[in-house]
BALOBA-1460 file (C-alpha; in Angstrom, 3 decimals):
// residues 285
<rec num="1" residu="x" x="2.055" y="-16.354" z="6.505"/>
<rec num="2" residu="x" x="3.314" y="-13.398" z="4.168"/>
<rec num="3" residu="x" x="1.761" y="-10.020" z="3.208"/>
<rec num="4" residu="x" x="1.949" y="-9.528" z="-0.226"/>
<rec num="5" residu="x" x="2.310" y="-6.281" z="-2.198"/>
<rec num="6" residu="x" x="1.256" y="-5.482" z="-5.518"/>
<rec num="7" residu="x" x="2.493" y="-2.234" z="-7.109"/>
<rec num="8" residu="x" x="5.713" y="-0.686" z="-9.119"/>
<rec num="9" residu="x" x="9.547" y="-0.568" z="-8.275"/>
<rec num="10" residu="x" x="11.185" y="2.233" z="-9.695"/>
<rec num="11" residu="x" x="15.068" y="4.008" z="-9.281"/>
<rec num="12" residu="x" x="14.280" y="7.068" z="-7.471"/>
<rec num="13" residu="x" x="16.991" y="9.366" z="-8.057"/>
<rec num="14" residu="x" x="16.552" y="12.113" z="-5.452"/>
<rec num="15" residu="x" x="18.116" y="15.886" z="-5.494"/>
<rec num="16" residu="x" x="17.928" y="18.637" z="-2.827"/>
<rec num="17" residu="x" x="16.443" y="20.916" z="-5.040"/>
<rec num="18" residu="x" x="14.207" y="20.848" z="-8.152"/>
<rec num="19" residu="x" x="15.723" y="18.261" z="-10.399"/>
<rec num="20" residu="x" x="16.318" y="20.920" z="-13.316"/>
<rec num="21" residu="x" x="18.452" y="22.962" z="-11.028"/>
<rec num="22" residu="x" x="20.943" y="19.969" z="-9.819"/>
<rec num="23" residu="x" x="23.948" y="17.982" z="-11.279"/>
<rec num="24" residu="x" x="24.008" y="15.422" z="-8.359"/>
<rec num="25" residu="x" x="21.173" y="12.902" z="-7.727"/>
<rec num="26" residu="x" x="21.099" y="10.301" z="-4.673"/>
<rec num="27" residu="x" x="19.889" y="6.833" z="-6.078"/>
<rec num="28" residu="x" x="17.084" y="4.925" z="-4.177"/>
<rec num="29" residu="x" x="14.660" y="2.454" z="-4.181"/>
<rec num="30" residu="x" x="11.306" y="3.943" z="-5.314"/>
<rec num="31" residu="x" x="7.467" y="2.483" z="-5.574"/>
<rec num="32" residu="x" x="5.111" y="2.426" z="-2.711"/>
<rec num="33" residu="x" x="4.841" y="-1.330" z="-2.699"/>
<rec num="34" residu="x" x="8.788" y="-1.587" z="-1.889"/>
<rec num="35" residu="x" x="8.257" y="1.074" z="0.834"/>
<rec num="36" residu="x" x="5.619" y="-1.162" z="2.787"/>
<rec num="37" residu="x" x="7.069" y="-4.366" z="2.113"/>
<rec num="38" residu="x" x="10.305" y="-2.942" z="3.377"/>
<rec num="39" residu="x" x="9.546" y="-1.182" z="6.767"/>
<rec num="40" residu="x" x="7.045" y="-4.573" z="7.407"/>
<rec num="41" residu="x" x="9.906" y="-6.717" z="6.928"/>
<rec num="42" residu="x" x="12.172" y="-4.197" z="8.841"/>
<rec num="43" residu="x" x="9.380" y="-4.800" z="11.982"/>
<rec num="44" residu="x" x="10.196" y="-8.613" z="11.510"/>
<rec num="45" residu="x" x="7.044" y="-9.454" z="8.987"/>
<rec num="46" residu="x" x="7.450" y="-11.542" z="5.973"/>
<rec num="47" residu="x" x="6.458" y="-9.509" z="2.852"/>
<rec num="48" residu="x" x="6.314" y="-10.233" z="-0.596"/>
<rec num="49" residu="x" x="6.657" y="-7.644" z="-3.633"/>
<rec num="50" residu="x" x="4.477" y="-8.197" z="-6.487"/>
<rec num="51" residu="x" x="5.745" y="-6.219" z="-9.030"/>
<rec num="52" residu="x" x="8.170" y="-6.208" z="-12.664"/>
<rec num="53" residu="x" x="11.214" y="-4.863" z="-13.833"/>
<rec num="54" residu="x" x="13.293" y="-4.543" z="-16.980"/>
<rec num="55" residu="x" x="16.100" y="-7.303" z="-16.909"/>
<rec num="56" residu="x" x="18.633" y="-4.072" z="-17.036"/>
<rec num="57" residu="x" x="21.136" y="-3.144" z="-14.399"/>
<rec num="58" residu="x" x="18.624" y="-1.010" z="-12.777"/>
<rec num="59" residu="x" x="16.277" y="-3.867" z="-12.215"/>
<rec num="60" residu="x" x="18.843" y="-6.026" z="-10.773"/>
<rec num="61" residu="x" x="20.113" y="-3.278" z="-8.493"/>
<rec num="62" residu="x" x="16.613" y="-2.417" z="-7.006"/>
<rec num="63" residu="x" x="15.910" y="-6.187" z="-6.713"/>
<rec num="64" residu="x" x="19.138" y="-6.935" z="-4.789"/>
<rec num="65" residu="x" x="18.892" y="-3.919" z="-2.407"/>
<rec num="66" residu="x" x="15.084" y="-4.894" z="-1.458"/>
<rec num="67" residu="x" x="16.234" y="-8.445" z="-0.907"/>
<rec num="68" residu="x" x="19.113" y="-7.086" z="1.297"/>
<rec num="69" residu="x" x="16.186" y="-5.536" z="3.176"/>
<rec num="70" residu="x" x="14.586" y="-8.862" z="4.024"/>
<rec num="71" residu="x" x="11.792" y="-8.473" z="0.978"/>
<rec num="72" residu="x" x="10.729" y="-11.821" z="-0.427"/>
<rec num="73" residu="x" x="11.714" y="-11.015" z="-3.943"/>
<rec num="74" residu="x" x="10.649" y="-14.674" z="-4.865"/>
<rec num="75" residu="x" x="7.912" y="-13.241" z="-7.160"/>
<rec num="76" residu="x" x="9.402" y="-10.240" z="-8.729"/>
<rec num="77" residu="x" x="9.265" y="-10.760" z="-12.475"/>
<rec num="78" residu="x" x="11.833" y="-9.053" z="-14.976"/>
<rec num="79" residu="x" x="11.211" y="-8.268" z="-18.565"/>
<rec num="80" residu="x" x="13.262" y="-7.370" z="-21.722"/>
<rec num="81" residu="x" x="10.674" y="-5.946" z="-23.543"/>
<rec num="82" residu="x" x="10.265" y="-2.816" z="-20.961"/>
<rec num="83" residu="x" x="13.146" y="-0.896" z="-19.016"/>
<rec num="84" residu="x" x="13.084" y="-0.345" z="-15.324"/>
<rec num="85" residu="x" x="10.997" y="3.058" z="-14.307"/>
<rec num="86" residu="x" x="13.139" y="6.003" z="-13.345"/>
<rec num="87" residu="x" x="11.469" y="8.834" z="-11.082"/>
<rec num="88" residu="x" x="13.916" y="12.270" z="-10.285"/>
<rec num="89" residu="x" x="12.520" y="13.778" z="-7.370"/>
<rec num="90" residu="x" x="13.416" y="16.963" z="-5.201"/>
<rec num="91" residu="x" x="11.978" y="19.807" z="-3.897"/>
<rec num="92" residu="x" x="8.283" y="18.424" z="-3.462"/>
<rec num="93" residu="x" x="8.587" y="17.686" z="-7.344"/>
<rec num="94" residu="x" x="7.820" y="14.711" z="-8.841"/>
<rec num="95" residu="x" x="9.065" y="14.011" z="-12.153"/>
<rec num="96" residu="x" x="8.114" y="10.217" z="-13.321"/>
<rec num="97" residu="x" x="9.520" y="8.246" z="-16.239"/>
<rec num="98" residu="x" x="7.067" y="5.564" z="-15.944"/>
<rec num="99" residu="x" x="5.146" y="4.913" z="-19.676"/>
<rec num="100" residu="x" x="5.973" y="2.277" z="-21.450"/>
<rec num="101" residu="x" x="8.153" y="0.762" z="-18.399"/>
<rec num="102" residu="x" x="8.224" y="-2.839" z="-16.785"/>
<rec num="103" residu="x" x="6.225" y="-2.101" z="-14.144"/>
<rec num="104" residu="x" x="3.457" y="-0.324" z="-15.850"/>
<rec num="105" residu="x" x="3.443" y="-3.534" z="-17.989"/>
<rec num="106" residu="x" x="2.732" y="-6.208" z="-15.596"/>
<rec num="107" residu="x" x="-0.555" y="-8.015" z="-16.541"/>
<rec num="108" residu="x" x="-3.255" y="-10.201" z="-14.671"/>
<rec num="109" residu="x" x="-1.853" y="-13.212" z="-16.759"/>
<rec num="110" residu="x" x="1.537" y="-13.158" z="-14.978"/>
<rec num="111" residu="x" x="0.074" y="-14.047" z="-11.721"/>
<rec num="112" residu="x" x="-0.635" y="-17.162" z="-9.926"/>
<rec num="113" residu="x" x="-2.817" y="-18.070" z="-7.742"/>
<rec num="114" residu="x" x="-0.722" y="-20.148" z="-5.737"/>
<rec num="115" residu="x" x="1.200" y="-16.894" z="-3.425"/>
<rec num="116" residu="x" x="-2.451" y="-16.079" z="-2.195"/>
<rec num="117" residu="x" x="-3.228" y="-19.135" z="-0.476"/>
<rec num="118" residu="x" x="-0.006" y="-18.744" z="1.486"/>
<rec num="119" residu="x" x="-0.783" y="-14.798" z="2.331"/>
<rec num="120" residu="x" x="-2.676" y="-13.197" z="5.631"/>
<rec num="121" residu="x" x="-3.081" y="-10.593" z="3.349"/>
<rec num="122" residu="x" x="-3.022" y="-8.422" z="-0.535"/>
<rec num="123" residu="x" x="-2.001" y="-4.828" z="0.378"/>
<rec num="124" residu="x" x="-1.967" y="-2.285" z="-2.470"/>
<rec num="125" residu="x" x="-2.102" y="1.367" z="-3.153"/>
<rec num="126" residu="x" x="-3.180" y="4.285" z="-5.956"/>
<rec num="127" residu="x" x="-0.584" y="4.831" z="-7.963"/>
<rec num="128" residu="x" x="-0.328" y="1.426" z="-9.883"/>
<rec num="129" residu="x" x="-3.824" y="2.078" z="-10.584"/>
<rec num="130" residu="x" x="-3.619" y="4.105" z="-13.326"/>
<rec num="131" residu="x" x="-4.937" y="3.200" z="-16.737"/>
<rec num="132" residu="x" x="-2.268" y="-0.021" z="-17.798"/>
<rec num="133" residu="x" x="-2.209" y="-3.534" z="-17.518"/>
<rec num="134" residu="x" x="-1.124" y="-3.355" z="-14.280"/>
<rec num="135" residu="x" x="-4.639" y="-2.124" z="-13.277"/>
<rec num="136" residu="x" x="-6.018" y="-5.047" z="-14.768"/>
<rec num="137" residu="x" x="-3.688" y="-7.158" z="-12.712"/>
<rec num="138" residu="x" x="-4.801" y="-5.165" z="-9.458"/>
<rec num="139" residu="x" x="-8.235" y="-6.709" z="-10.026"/>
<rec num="140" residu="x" x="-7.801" y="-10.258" z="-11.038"/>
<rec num="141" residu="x" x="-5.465" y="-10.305" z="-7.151"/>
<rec num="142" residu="x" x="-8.403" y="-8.676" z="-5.586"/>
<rec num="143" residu="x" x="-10.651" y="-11.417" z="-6.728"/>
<rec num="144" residu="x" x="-7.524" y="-13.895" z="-6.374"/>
<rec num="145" residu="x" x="-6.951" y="-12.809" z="-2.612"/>
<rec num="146" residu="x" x="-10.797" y="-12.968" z="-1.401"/>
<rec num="147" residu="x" x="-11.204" y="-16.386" z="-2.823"/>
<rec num="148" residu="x" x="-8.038" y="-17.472" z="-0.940"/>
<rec num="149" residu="x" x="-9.156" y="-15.849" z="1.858"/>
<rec num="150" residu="x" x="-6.672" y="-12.983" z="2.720"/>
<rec num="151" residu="x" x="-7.606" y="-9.517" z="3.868"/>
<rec num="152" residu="x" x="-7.449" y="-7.269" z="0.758"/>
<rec num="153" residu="x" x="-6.420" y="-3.984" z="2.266"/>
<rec num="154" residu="x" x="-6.146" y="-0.434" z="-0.050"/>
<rec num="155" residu="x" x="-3.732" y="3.098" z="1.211"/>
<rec num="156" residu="x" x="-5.117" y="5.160" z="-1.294"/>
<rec num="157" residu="x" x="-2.199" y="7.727" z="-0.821"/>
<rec num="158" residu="x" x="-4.068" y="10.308" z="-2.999"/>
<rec num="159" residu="x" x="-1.956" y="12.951" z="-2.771"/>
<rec num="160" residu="x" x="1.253" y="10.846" z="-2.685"/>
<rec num="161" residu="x" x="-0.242" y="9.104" z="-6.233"/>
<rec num="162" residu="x" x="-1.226" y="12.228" z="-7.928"/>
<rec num="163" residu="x" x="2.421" y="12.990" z="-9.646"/>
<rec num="164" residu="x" x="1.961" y="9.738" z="-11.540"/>
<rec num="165" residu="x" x="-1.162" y="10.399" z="-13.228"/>
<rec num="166" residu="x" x="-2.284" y="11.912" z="-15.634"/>
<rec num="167" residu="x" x="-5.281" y="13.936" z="-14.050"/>
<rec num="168" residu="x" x="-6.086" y="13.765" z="-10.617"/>
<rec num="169" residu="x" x="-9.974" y="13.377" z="-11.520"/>
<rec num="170" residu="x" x="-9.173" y="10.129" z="-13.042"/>
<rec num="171" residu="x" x="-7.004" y="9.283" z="-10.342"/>
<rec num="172" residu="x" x="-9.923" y="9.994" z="-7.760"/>
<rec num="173" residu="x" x="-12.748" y="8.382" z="-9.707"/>
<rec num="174" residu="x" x="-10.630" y="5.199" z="-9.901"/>
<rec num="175" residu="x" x="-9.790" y="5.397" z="-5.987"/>
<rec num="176" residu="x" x="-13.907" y="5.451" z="-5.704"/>
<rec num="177" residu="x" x="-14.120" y="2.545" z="-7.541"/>
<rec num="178" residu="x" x="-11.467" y="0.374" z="-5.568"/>
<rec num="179" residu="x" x="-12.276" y="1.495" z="-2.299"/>
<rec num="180" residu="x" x="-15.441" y="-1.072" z="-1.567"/>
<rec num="181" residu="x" x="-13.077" y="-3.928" z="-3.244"/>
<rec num="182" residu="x" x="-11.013" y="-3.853" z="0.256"/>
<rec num="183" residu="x" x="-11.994" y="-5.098" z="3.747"/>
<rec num="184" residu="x" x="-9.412" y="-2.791" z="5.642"/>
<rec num="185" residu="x" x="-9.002" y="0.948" z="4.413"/>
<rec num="186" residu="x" x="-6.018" y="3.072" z="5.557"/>
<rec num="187" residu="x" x="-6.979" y="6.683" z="5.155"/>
<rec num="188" residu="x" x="-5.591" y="10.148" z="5.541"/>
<rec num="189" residu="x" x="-6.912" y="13.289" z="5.866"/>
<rec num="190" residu="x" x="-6.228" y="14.408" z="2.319"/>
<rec num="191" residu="x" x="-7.625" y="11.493" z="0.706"/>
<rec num="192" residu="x" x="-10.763" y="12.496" z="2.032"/>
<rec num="193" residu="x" x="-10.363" y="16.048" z="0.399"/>
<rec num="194" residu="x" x="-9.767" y="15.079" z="-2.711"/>
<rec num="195" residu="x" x="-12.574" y="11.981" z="-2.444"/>
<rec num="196" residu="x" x="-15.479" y="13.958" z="-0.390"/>
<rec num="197" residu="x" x="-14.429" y="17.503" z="-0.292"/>
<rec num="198" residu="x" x="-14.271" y="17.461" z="3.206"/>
<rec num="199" residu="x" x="-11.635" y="16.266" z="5.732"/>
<rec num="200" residu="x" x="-14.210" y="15.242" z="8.182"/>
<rec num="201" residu="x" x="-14.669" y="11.820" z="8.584"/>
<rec num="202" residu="x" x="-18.217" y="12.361" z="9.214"/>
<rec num="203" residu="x" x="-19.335" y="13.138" z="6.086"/>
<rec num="204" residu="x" x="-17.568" y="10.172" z="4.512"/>
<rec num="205" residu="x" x="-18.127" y="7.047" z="7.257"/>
<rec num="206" residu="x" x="-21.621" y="6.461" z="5.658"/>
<rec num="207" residu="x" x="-20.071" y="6.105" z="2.068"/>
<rec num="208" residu="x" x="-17.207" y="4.629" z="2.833"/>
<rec num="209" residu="x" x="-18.571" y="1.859" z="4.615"/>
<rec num="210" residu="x" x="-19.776" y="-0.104" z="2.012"/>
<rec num="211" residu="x" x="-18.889" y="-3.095" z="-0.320"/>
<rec num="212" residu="x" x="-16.424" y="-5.447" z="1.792"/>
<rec num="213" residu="x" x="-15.341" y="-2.463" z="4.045"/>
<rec num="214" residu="x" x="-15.324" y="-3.285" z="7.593"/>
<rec num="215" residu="x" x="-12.729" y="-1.877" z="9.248"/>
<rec num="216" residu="x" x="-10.932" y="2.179" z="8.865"/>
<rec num="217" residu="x" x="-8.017" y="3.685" z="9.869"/>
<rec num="218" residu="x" x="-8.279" y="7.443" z="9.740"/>
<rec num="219" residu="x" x="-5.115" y="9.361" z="9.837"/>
<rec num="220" residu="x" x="-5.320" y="12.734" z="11.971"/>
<rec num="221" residu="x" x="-2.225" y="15.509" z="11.655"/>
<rec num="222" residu="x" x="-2.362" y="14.354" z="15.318"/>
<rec num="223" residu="x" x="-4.508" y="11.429" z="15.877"/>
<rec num="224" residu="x" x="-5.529" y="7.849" z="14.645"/>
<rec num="225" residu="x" x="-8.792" y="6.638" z="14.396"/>
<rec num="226" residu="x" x="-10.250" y="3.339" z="13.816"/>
<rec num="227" residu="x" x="-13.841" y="2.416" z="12.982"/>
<rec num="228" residu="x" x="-15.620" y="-0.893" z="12.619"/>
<rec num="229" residu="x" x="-19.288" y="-0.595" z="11.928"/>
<rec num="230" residu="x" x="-20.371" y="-0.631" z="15.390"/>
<rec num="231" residu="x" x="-17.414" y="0.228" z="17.678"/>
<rec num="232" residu="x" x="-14.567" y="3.075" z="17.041"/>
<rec num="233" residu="x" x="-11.438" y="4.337" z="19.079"/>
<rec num="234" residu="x" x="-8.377" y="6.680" z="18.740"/>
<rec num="235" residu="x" x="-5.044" y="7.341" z="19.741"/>
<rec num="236" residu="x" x="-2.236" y="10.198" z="19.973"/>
<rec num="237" residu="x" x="-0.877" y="9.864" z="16.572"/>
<rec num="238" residu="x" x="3.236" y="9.383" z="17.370"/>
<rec num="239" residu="x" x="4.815" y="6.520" z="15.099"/>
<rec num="240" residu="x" x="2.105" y="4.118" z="14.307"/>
<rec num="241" residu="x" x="2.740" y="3.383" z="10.367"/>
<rec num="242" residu="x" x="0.028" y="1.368" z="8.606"/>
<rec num="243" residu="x" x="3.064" y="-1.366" z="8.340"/>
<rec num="244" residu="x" x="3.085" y="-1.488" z="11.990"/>
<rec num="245" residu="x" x="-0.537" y="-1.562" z="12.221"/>
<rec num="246" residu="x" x="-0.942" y="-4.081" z="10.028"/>
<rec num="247" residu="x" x="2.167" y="-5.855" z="11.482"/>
<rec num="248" residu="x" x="0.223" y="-6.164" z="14.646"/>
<rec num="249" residu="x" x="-3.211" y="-7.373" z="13.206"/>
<rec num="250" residu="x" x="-1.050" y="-10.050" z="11.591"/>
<rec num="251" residu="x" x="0.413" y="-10.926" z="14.990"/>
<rec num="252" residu="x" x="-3.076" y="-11.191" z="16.802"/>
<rec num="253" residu="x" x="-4.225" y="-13.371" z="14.110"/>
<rec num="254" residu="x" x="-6.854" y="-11.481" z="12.513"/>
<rec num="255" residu="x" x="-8.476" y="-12.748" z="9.798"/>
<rec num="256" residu="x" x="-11.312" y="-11.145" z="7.359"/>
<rec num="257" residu="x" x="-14.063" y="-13.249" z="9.435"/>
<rec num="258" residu="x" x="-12.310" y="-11.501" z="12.790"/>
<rec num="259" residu="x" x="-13.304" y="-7.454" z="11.420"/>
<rec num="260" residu="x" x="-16.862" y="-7.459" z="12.333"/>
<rec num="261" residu="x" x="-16.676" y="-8.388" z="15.485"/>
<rec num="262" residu="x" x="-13.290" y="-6.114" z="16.709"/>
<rec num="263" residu="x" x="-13.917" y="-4.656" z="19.850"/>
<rec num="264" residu="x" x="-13.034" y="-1.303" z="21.541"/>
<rec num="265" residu="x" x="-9.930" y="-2.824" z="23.632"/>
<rec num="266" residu="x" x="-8.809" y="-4.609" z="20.228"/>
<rec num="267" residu="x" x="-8.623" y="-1.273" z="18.552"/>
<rec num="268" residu="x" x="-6.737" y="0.187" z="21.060"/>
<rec num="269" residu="x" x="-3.915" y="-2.295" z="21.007"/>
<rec num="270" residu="x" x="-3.839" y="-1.796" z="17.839"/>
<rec num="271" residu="x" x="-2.916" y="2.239" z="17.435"/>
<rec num="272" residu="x" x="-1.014" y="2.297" z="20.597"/>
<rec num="273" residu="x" x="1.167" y="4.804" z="20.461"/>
<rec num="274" residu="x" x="4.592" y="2.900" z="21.508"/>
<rec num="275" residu="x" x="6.333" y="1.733" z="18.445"/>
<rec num="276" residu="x" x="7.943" y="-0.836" z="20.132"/>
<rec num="277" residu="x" x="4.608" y="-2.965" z="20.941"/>
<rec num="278" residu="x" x="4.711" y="-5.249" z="18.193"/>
<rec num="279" residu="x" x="3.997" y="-8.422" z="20.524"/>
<rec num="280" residu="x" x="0.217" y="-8.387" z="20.686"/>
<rec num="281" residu="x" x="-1.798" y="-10.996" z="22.627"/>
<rec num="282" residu="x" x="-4.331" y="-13.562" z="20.776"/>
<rec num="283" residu="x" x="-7.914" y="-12.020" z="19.835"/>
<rec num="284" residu="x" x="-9.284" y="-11.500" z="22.863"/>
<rec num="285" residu="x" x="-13.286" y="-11.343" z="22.434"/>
């Protein structure tokens, strides 16, 4: 079983400082959807990318790089009528190159149904939510992934996605709108700021628990957090990614039916704190 990832692949050409002020750029692999598939594969997963790029040297480079990563690339699709996106990036500046590009361009129509039924799960994130066909393909593999059965799990990212939108109300009133699609919601604290107002969970649990959502992960500057709807528990925050986490619900065998009934102990094994437990037990209930 595979985790697949929907989202864009983009050259990332990196600088020390603010991209204006440099003549050298470091080229890497961009997009949060390679990110995830990447460190899951790196923790011994099998992930899948969902995502296009332009049949131009910079598509083939970032494809052969994330396949050198252990990615299955099996389902990337490339395009001539769109280039690859470029992003230059440095000094907590974002500046994207992303309309009109491959990735941007990838619609509902271009996917199958057939990678679902093989998947434990459809991860995906904010930024490829912005107003494209590539939204529209977000929500035709939500509906694909729940009829096949695979947790459908959202990292809004808010203030990661925000550089590659327009406006960050849009960006927000779109994340409100996709949250209650997902069963499994990883969270940080600034999401909530920019969602709520507030960065206490508190204020938020009530609303955020609704639709299909029945399990949270609440990122702390110093702790995690994880809620069902009935139990909750928490651990020193050290090196527990959401790969990792998810790594190890994927290893316990937990399946959307599993959520509601998660216990305490189940929770805990999940956000413990050594990054080297990736061998979890069966579900123990």
């Amino acid at each position: 079983m595979s985790v697949l990832c929907l989202g864009e692949v983009w050259l990332e050409l990196n600088a020390a400082m603010a991209p204006e002020l440099t003549e050298t750029f470091r080229a890497q692999t961009g997009g949060w959807g390679a990110g995830f598939c990447r460190q899951y594969a790196a923790l011994g997963g099998q992930a899948a990318l969902l995502a296009q790029l332009g049949a131009d040297p910079f598509g083939r480079k970032l494809a052969a790089q994330l396949a050198r990563d252990g990615v299955d690339c099996s389902l990337l699709c490339f395009t001539d009528a769109f280039p690859t996106p470029v992003v230059f990036t440095g000094a907590d500046t974002a500046l994207p190159y992303r309309a009109h590009t491959a990735g941007l361009a990838l619609g509902p129509e271009q996917l199958e149904a057939a990678p679902f039924r093989g998947a434990s799960a459809f991860c995906f994130s904010s930024a490829g939510l912005v107003d494209s066909p590539l939204r529209l393909a977000h929500l035709k593999a939500l509906a694909t992934a729940r009829d096949a059965g695979a947790l459908c799990c959202y990292l809004p990212r808010l203030a990661q996605a925000a550089p590659y939108w327009p406006q960050r109300e849009a960006l927000c009133q779109t994340a409100l709108q996709f949250l209650d699609r997902a069963d499994v919601l990883f969270l940080e604290e600034s999401d909530l700021l920019l969602l709520f107002g507030s960065r206490e969970l508190r204020t938020a649990l009530f609303a955020l628990f609704t639709g299909h959502v029945q399990l949270i992960f609440f990122y702390k500057k110093d702790r995690i957090l994880a809620f069902t709807r009935s139990v909750m528990a928490s651990a020193a925050k050290k090196d527990q990614s959401p790969a990792l986490v998810f790594y190890r619900m994927e290893q316990m065998g937990i399946h959307v039916i599993d959520l509601p009934q998660l216990r305490e102990h189940v929770l805990e094994q999940l956000l413990s704190n050594d990054a080297n437990t990736t061998e979890c037990q069966g579900l123990p209930y």
